[in-house]
C-alpha positions as CSV (number, residue, x, y, z in Angstrom):
1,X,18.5,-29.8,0.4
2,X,15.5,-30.4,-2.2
3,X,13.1,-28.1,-3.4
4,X,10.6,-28.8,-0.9
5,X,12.8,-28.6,1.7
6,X,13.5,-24.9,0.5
7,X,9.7,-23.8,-0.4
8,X,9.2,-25.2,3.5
9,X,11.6,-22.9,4.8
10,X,10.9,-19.7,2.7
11,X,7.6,-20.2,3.5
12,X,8.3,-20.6,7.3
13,X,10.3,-17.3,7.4
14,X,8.7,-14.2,9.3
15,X,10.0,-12.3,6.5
16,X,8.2,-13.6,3.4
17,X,4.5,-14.0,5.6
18,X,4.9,-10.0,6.7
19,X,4.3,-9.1,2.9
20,X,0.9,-10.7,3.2
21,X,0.4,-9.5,6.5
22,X,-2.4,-7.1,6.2
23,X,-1.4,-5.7,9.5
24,X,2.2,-5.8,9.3
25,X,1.9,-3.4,5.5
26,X,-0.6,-1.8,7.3
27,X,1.9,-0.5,10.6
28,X,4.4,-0.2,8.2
29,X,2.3,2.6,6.1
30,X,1.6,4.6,9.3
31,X,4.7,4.2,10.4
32,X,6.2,5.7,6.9
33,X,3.7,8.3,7.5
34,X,4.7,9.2,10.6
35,X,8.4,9.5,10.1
36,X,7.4,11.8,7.0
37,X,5.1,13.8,9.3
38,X,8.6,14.1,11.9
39,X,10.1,14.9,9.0
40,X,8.4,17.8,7.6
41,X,8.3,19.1,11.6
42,X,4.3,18.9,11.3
43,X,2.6,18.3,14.9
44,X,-0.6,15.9,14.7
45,X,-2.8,19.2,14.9
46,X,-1.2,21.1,12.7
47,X,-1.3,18.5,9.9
48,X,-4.9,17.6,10.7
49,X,-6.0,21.6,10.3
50,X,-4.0,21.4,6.9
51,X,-5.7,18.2,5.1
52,X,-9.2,18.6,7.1
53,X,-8.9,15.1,8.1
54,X,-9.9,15.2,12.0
55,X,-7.7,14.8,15.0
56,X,-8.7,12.2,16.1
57,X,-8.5,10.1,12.9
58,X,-4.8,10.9,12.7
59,X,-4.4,9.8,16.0
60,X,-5.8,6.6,15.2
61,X,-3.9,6.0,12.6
62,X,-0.8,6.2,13.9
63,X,-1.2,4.7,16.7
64,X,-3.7,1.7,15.1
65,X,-2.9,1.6,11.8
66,X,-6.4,2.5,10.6
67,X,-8.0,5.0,8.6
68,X,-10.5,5.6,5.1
69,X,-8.7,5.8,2.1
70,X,-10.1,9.2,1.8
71,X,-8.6,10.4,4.6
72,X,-5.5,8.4,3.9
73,X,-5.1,10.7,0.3
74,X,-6.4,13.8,1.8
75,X,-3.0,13.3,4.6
76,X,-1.1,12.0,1.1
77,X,-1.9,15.2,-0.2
78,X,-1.1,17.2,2.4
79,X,2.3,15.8,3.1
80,X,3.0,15.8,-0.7
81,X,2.9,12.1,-1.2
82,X,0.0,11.1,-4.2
83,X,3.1,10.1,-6.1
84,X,3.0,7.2,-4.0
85,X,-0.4,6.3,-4.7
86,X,0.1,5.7,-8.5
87,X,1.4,2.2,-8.8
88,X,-1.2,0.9,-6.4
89,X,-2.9,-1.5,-9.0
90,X,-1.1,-0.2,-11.6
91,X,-1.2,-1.8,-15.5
92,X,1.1,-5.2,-15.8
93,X,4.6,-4.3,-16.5
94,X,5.6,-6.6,-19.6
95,X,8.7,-8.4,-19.7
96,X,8.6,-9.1,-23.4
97,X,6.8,-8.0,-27.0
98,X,5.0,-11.6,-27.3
99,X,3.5,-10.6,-24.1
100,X,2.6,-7.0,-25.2
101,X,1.1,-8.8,-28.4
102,X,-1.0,-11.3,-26.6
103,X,-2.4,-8.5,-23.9
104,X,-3.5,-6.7,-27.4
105,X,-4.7,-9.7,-28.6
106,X,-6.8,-10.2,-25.3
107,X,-10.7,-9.2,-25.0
108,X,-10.9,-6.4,-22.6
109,X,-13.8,-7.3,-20.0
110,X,-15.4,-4.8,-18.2
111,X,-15.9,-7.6,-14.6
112,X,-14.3,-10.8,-13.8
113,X,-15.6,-14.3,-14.0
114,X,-14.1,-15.9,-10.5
115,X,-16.3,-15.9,-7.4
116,X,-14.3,-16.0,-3.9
């Protein structure tokens, strides 16, 4: 088997497209959020009364996978979970000094160049 014969079927595998699957991460969050919800024995009333995020927006998040981000941290707070939020976008993680010493090196810009 060559290497393109590989990168074909990684790149054909369910598996790998679901962690670019904006709806796929997106059912998986509410799902997590759920379970922890089950969890902490919290009915979908009861947890809306406690993070003032509205009935009906929890219900339509678990159940359609969509919600603010405020209301997403509001029911993060709530259920104890902002720890989760902190590596979202979080600084590069280097892998050697040279590479600490060149992102020192770097000008820090305050916008990006590319257009999409």
């Amino acid at each position: 088997m060559n290497n393109f014969d590989i990168k074909d079927n990684i790149l054909s595998s369910n598996a790998f497209l679901e962690d670019f699957n904006p709806s796929k991460i997106s059912e998986g969050i509410a799902g997590r959020f759920k379970q922890r919800r089950l969890e902490l024995n919290l009915t979908q009333a009861a947890l809306s009364k406690m993070s003032g995020v509205s009935l009906g927006t929890l219900k339509r998040f678990e159940n359609k996978c969509e919600i603010s981000l405020k209301s997403l941290v509001k029911l993060a707070i709530s259920l104890e979970a902002v720890e989760d939020f902190k590596n979202i976008f979080s600084k590069q993680n280097f892998e050697s000094i040279d590479e600490v010493i060149n992102a020192q090196k770097s000008v820090k810009r305050q916008r990006g160049r590319k257009n999409v």
